[in-house]
PDBQT receptor file of N, H, CA, C and O in Angstrom, charges set to zero:
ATOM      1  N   UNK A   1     123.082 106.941 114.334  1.00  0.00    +0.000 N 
ATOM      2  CA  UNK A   1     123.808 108.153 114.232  1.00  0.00    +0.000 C 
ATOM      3  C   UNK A   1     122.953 109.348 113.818  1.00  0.00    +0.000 C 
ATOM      4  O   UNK A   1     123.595 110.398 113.835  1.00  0.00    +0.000 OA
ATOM      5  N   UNK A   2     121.808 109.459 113.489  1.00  0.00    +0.000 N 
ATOM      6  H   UNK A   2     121.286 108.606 113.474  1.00  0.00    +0.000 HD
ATOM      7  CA  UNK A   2     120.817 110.186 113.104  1.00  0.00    +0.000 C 
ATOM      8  C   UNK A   2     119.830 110.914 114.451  1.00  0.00    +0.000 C 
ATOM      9  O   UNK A   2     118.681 110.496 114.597  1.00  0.00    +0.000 OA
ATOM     10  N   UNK A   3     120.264 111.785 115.198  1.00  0.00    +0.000 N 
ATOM     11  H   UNK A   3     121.197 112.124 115.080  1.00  0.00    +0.000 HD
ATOM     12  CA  UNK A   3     119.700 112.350 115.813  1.00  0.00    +0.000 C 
ATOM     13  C   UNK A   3     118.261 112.512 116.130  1.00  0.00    +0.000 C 
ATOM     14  O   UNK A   3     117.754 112.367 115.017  1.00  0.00    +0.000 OA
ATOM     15  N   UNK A   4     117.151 112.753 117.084  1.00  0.00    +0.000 N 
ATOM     16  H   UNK A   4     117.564 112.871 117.988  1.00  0.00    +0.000 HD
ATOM     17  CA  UNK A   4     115.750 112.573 116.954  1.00  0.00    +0.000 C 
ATOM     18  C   UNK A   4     115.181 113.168 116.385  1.00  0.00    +0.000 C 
ATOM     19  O   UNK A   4     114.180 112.625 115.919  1.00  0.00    +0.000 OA
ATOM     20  N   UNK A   5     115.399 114.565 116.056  1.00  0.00    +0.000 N 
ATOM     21  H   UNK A   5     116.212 115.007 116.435  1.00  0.00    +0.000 HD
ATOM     22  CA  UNK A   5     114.484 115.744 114.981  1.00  0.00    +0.000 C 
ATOM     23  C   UNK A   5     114.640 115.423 113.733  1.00  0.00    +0.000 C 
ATOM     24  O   UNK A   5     113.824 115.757 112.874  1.00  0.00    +0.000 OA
ATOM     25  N   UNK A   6     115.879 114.625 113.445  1.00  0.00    +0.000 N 
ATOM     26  H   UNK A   6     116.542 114.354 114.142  1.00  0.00    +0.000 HD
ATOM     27  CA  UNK A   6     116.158 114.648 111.925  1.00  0.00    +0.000 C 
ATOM     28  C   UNK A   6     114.970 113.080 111.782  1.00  0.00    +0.000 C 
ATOM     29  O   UNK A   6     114.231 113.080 110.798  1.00  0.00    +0.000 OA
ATOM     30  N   UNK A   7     114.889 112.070 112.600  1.00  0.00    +0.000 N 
ATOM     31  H   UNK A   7     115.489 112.070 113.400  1.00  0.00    +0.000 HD
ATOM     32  CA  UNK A   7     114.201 110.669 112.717  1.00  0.00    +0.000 C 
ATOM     33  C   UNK A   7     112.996 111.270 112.295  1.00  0.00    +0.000 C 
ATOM     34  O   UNK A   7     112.475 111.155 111.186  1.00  0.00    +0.000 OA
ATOM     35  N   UNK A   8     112.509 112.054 113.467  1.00  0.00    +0.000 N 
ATOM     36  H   UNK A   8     112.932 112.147 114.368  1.00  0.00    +0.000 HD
ATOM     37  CA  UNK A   8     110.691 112.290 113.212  1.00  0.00    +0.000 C 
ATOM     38  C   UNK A   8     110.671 113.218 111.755  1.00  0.00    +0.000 C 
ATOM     39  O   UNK A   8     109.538 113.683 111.638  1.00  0.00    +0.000 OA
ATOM     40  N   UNK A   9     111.350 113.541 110.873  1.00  0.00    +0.000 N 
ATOM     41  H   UNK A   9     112.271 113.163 110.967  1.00  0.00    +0.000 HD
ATOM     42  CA  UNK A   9     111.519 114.553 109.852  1.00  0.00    +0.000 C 
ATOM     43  C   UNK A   9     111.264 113.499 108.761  1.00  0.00    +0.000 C 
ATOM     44  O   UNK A   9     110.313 113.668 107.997  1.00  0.00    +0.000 OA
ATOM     45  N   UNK A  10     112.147 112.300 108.632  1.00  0.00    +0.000 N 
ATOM     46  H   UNK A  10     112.919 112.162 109.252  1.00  0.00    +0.000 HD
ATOM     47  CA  UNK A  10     112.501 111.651 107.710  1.00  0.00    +0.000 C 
ATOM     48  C   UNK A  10     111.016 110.833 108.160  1.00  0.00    +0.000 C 
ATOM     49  O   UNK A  10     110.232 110.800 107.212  1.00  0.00    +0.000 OA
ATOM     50  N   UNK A  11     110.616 110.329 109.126  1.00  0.00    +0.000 N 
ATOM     51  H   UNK A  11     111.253 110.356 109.897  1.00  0.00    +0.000 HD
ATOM     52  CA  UNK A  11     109.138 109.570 109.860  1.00  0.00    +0.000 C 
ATOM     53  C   UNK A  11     108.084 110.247 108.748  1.00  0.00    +0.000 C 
ATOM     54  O   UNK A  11     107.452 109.699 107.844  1.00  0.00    +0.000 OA
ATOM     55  N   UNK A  12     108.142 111.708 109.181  1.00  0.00    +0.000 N 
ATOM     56  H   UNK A  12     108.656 112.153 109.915  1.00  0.00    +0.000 HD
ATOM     57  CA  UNK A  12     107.247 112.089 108.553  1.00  0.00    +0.000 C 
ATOM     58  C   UNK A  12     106.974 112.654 106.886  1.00  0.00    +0.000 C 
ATOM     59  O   UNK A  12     105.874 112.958 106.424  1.00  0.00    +0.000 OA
ATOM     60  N   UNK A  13     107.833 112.680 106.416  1.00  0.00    +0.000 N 
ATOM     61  H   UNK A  13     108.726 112.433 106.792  1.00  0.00    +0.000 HD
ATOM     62  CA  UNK A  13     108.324 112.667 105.271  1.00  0.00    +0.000 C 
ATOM     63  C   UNK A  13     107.996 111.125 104.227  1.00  0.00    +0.000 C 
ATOM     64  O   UNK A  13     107.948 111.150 102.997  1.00  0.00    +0.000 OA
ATOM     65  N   UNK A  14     107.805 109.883 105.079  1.00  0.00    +0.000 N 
ATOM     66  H   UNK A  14     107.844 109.863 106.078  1.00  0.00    +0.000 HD
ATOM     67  CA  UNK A  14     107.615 108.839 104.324  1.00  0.00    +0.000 C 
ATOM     68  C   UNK A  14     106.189 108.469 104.871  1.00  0.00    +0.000 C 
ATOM     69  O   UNK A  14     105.642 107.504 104.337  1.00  0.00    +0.000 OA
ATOM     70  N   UNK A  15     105.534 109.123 105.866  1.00  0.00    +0.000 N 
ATOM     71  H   UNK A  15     105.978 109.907 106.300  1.00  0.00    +0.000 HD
ATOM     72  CA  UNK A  15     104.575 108.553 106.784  1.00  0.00    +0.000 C 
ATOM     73  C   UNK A  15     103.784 109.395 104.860  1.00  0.00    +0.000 C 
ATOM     74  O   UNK A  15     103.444 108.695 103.905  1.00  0.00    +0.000 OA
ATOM     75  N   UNK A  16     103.730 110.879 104.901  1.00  0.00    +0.000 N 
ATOM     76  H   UNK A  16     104.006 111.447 105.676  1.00  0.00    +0.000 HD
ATOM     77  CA  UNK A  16     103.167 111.686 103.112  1.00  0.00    +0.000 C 
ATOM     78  C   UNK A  16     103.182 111.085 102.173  1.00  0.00    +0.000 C 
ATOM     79  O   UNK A  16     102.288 111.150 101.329  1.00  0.00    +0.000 OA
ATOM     80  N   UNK A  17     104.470 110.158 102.062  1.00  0.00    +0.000 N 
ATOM     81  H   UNK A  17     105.196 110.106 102.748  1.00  0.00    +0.000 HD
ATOM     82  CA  UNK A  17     104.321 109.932 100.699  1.00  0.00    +0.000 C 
ATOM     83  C   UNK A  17     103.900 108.308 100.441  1.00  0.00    +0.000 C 
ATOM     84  O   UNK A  17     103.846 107.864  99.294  1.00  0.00    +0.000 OA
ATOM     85  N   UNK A  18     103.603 107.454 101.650  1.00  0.00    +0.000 N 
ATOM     86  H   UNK A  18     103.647 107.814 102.582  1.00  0.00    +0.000 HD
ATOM     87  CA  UNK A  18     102.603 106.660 101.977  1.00  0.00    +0.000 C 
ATOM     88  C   UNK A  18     101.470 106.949 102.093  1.00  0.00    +0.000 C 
ATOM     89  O   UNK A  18     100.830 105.993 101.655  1.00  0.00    +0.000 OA
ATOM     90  N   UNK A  19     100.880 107.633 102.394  1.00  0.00    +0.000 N 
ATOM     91  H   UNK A  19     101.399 108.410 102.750  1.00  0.00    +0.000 HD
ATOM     92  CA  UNK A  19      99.413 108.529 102.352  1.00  0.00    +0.000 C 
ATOM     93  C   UNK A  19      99.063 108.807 100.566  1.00  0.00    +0.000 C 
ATOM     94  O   UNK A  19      97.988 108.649  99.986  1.00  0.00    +0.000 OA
ATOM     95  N   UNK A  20     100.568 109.327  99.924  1.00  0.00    +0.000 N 
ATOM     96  H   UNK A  20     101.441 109.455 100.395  1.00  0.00    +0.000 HD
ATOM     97  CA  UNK A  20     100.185 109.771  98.579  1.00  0.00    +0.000 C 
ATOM     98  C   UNK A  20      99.852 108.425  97.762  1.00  0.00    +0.000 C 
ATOM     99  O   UNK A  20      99.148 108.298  96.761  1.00  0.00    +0.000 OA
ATOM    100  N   UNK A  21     100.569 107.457  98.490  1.00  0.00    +0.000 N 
ATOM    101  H   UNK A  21     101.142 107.559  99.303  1.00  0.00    +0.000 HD
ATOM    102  CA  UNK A  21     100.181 106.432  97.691  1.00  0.00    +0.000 C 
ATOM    103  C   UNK A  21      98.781 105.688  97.618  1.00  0.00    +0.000 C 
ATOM    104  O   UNK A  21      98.344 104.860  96.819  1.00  0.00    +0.000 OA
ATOM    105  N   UNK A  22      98.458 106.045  98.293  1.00  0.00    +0.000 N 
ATOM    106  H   UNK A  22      98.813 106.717  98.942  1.00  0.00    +0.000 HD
ATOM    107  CA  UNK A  22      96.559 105.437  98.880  1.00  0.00    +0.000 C 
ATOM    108  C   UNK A  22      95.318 106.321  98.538  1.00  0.00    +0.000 C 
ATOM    109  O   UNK A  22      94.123 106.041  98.640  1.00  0.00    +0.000 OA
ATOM    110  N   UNK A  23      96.063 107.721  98.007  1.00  0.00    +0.000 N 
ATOM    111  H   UNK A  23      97.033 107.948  97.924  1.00  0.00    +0.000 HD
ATOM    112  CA  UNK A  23      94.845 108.575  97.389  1.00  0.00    +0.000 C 
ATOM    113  C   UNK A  23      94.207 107.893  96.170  1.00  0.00    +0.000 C 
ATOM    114  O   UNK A  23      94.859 107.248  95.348  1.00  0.00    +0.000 OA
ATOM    115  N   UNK A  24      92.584 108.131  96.108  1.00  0.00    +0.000 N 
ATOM    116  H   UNK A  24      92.055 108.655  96.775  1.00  0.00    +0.000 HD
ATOM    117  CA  UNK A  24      91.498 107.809  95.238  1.00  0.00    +0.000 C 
ATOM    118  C   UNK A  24      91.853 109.204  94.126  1.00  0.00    +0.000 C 
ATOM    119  O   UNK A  24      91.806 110.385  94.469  1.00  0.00    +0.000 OA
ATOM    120  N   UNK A  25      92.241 108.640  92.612  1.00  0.00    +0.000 N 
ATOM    121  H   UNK A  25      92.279 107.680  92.333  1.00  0.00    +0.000 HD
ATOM    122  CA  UNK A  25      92.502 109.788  91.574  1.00  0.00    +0.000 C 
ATOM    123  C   UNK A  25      91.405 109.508  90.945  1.00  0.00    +0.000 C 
ATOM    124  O   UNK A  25      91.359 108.278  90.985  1.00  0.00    +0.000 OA
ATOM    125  N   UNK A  26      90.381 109.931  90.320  1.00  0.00    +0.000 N 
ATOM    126  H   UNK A  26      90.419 110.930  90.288  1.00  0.00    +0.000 HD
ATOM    127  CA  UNK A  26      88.918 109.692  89.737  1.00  0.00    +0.000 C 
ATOM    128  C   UNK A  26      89.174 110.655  88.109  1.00  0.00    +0.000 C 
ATOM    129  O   UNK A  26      89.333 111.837  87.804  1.00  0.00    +0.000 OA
ATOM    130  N   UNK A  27      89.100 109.431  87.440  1.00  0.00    +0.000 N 
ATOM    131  H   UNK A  27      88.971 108.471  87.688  1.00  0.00    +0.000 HD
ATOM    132  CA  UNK A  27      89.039 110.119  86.216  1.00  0.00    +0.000 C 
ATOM    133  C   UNK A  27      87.873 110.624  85.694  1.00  0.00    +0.000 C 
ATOM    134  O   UNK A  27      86.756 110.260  86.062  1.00  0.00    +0.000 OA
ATOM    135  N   UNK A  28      88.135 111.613  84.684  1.00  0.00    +0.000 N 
ATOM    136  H   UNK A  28      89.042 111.909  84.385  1.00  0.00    +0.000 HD
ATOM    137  CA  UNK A  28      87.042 112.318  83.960  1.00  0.00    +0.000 C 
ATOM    138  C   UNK A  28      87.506 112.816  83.087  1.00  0.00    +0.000 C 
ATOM    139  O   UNK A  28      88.690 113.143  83.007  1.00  0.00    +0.000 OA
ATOM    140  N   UNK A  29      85.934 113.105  81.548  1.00  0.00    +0.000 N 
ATOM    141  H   UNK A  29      84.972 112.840  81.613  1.00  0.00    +0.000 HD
ATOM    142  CA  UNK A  29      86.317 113.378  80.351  1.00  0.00    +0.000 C 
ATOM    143  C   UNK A  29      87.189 112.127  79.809  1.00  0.00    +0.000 C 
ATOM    144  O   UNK A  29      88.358 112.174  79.424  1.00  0.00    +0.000 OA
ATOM    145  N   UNK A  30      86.156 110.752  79.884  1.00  0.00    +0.000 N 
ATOM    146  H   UNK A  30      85.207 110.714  80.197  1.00  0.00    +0.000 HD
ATOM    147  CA  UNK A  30      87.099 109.748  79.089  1.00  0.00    +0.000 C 
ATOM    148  C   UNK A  30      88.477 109.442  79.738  1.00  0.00    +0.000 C 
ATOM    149  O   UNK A  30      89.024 108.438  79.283  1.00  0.00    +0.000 OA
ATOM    150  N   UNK A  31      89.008 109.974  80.514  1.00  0.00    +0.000 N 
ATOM    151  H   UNK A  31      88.563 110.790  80.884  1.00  0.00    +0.000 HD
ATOM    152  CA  UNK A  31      90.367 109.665  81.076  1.00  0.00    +0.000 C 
ATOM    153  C   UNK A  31      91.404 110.804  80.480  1.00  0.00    +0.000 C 
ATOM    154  O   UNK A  31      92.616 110.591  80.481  1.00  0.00    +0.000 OA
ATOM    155  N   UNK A  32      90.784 112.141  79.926  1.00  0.00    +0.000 N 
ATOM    156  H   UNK A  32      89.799 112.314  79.926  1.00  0.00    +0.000 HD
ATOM    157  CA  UNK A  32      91.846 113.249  79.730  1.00  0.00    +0.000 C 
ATOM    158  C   UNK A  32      92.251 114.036  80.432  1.00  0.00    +0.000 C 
ATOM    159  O   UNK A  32      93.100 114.913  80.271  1.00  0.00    +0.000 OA
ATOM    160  N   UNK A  33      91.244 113.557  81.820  1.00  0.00    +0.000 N 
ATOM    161  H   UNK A  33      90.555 112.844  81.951  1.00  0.00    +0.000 HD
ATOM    162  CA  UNK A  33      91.093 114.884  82.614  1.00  0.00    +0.000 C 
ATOM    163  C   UNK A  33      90.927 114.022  84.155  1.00  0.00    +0.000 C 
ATOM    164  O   UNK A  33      90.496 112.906  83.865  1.00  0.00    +0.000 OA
ATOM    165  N   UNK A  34      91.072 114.114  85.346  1.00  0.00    +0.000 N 
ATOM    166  H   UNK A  34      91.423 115.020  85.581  1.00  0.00    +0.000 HD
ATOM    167  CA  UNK A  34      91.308 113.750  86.511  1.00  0.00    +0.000 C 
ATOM    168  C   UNK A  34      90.982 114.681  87.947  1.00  0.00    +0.000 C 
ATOM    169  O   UNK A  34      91.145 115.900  87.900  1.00  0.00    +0.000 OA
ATOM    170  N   UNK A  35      90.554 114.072  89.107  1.00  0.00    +0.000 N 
ATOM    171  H   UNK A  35      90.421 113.082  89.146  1.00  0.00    +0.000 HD
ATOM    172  CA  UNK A  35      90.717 115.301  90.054  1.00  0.00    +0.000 C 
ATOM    173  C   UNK A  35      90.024 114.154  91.517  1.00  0.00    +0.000 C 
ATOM    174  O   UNK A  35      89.387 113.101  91.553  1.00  0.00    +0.000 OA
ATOM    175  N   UNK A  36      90.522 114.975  92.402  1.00  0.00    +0.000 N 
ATOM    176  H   UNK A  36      91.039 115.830  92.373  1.00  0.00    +0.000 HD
ATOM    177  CA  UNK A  36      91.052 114.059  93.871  1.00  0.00    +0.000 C 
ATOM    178  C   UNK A  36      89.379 114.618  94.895  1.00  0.00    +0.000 C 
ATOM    179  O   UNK A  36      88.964 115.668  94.404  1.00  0.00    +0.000 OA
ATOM    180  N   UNK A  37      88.949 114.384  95.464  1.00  0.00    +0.000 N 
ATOM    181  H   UNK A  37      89.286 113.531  95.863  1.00  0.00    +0.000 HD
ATOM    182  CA  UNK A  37      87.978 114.674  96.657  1.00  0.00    +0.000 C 
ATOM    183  C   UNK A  37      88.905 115.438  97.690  1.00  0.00    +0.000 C 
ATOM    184  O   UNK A  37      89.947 115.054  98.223  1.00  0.00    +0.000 OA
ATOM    185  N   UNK A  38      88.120 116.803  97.833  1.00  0.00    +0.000 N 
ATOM    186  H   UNK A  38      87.274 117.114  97.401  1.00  0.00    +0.000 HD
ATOM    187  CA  UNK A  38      89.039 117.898  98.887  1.00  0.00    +0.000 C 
ATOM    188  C   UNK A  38      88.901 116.801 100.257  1.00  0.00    +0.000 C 
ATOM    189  O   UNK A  38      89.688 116.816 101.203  1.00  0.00    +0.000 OA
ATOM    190  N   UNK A  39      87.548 115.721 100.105  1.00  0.00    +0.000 N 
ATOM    191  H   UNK A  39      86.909 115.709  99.336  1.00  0.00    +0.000 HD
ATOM    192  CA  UNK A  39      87.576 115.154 101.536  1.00  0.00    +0.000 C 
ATOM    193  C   UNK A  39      88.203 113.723 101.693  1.00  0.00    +0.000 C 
ATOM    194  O   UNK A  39      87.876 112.939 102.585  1.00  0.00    +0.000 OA
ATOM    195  N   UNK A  40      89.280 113.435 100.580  1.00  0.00    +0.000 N 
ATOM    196  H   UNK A  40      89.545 114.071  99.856  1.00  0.00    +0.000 HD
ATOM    197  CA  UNK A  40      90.046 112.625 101.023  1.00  0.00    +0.000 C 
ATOM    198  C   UNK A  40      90.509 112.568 101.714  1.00  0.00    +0.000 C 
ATOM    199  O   UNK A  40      91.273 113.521 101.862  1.00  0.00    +0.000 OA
ATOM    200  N   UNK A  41      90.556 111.461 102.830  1.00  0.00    +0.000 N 
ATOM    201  H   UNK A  41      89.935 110.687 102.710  1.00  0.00    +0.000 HD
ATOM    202  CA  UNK A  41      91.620 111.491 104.000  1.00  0.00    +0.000 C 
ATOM    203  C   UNK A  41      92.822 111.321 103.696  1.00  0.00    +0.000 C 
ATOM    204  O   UNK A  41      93.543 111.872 104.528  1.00  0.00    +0.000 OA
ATOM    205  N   UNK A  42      93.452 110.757 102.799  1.00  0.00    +0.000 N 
ATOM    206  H   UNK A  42      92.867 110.309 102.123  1.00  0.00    +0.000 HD
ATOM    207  CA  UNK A  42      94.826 110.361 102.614  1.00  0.00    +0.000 C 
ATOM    208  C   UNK A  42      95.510 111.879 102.021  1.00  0.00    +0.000 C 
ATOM    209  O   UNK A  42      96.691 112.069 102.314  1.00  0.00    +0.000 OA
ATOM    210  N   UNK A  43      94.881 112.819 101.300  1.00  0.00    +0.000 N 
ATOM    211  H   UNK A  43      93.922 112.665 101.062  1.00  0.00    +0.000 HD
ATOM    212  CA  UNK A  43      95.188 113.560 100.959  1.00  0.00    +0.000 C 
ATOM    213  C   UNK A  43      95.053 114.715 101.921  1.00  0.00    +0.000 C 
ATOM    214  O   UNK A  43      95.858 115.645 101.880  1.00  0.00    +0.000 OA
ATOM    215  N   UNK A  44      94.346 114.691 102.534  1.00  0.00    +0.000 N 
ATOM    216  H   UNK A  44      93.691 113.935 102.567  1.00  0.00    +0.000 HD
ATOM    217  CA  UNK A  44      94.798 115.641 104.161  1.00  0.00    +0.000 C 
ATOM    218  C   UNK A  44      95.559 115.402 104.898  1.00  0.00    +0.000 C 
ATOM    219  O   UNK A  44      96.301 116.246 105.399  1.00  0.00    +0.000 OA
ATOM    220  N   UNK A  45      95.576 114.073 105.181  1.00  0.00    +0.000 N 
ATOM    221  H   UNK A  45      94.973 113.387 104.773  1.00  0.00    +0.000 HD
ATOM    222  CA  UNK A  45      97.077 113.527 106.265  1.00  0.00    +0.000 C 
ATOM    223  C   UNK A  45      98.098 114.210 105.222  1.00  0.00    +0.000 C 
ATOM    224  O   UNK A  45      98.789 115.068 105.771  1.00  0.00    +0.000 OA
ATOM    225  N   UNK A  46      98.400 114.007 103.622  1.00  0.00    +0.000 N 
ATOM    226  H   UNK A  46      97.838 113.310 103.176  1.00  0.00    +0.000 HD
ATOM    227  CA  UNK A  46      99.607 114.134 102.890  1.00  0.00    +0.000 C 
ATOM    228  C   UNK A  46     100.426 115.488 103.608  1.00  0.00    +0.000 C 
ATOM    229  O   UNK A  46     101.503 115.639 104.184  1.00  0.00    +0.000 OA
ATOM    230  N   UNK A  47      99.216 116.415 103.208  1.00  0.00    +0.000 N 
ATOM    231  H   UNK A  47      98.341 116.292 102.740  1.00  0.00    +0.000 HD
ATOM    232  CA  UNK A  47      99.099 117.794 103.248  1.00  0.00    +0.000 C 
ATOM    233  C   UNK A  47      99.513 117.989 104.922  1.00  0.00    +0.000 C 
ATOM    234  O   UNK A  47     100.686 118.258 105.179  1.00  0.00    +0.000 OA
ATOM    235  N   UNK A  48      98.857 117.894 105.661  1.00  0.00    +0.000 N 
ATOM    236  H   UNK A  48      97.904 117.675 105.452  1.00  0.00    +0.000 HD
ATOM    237  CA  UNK A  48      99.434 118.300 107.223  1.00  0.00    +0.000 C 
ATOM    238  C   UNK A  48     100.710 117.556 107.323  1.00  0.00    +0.000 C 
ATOM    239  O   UNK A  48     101.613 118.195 107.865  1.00  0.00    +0.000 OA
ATOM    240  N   UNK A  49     100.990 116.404 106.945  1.00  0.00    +0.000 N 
ATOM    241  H   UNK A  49     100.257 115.885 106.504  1.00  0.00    +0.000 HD
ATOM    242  CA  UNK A  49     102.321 116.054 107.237  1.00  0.00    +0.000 C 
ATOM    243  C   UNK A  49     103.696 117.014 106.876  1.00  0.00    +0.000 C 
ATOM    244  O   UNK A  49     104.695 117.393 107.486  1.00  0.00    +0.000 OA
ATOM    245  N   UNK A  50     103.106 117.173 105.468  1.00  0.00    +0.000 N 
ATOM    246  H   UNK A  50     102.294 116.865 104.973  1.00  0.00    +0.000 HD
ATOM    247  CA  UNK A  50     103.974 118.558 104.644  1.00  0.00    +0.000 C 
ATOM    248  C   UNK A  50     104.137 119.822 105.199  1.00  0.00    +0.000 C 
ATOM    249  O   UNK A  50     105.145 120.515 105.339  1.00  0.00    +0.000 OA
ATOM    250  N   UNK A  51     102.866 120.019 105.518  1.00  0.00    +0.000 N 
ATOM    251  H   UNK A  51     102.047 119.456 105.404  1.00  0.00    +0.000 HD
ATOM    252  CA  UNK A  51     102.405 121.441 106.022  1.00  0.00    +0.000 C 
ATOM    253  C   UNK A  51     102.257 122.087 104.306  1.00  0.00    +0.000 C 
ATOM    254  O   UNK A  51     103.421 122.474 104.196  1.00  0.00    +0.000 OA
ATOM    255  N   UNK A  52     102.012 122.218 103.799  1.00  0.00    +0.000 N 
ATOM    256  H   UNK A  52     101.068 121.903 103.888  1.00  0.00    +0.000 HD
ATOM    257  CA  UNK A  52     101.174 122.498 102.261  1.00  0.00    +0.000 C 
ATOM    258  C   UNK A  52      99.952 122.342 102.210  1.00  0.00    +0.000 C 
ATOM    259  O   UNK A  52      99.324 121.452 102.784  1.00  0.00    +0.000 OA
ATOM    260  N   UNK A  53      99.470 123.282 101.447  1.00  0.00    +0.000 N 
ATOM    261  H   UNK A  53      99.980 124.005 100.981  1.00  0.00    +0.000 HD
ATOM    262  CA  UNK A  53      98.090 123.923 101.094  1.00  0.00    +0.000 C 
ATOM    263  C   UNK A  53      97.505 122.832 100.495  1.00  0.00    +0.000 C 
ATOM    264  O   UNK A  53      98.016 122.415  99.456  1.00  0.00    +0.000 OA
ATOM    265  N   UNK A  54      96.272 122.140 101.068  1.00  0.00    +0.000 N 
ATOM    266  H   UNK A  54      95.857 122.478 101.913  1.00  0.00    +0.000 HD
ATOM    267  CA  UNK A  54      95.431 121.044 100.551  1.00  0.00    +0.000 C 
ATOM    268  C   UNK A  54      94.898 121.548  98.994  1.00  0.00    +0.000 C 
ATOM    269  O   UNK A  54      95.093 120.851  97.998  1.00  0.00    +0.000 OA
ATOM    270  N   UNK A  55      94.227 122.807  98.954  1.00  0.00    +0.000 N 
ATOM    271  H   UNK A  55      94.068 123.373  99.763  1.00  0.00    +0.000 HD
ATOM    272  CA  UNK A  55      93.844 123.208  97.445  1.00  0.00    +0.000 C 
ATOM    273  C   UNK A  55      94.961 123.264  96.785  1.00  0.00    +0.000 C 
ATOM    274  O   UNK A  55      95.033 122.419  95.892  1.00  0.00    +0.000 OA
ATOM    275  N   UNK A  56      95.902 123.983  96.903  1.00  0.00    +0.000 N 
ATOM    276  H   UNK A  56      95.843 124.669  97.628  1.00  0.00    +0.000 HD
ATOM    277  CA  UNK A  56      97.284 123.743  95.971  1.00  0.00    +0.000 C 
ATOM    278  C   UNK A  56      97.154 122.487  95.213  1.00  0.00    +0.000 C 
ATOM    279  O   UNK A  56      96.736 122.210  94.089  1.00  0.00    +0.000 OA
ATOM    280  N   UNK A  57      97.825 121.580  96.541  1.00  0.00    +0.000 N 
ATOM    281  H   UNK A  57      98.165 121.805  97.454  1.00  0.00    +0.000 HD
ATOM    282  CA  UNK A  57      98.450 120.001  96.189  1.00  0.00    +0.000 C 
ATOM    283  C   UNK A  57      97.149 119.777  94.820  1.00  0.00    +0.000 C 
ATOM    284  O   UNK A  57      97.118 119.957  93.603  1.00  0.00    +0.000 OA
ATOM    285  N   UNK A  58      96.323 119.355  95.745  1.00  0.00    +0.000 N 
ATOM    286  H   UNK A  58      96.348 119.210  96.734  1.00  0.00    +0.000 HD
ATOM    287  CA  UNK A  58      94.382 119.000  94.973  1.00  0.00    +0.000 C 
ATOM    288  C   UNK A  58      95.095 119.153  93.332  1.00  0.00    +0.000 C 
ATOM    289  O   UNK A  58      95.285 118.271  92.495  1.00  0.00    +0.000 OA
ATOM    290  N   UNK A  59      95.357 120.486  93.279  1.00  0.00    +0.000 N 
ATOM    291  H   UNK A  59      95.202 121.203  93.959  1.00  0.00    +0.000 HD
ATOM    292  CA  UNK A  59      95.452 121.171  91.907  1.00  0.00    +0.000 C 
ATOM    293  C   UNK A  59      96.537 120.199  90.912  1.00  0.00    +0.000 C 
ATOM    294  O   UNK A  59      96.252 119.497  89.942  1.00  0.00    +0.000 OA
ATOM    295  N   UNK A  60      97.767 120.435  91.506  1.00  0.00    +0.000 N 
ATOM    296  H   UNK A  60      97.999 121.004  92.295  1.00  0.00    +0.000 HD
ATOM    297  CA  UNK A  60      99.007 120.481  91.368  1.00  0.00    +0.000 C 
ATOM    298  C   UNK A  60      99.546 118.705  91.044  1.00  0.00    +0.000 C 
ATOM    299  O   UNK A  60     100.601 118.256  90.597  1.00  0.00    +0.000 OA
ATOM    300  N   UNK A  61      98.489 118.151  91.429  1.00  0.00    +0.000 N 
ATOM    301  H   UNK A  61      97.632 118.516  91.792  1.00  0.00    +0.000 HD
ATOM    302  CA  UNK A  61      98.608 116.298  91.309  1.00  0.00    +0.000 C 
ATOM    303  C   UNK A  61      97.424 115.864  89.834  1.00  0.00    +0.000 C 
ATOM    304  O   UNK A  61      97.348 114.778  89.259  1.00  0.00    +0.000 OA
ATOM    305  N   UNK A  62      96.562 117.240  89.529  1.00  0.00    +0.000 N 
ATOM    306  H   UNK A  62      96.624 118.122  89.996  1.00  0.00    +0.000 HD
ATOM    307  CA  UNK A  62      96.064 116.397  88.510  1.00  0.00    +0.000 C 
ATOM    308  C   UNK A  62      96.052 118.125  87.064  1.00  0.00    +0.000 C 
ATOM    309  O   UNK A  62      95.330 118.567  86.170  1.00  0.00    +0.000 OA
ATOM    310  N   UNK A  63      97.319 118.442  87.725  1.00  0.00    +0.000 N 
ATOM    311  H   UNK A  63      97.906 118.083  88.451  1.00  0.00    +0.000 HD
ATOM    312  CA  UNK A  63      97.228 119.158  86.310  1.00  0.00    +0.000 C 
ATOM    313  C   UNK A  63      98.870 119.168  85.821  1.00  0.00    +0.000 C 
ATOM    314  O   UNK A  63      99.724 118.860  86.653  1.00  0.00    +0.000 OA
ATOM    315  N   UNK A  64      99.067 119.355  85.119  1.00  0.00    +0.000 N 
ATOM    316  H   UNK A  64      98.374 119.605  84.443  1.00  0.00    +0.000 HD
ATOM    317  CA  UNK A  64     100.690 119.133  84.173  1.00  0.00    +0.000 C 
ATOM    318  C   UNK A  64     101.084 120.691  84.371  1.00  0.00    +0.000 C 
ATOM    319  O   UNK A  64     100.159 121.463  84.622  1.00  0.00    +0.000 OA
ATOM    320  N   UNK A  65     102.269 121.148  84.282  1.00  0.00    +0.000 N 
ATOM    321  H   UNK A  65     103.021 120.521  84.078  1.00  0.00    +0.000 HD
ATOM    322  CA  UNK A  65     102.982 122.708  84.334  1.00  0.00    +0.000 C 
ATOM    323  C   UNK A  65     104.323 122.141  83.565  1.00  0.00    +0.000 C 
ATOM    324  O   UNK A  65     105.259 122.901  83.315  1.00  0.00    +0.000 OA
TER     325      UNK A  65
């Protein structure tokens, strides 16, 4: 009952947050402090799947707000 735009939406929506799950997080400063490789692949697929700013995300996954 789910129409095809809404399929490839929800596709791609879990295809990201499977990708988010496979990113390399590299700690630093003892483990107080953290940060991702801009040349992760899993974290570029995340990002184009989203359509969101790769430096953003980068930021935004290893700092607290």
């Amino acid at each position: 009952g789910v129409n095809e735009s809404h399929q490839m939406t929800i596709f791609r929506i879990i295809a990201a947050i499977l990708h988010l799950g496979n990113l390399e997080i590299e700690a630093e400063r003892d483990g107080e402090a953290c940060s991702i490789s801009s040349e992760d692949e899993h974290l570029n697929n995340f990002c184009s799947l989203l359509g969101v700013e790769l430096s953003q995300m980068q930021h935004w996954l290893c700092h607290r707000k």
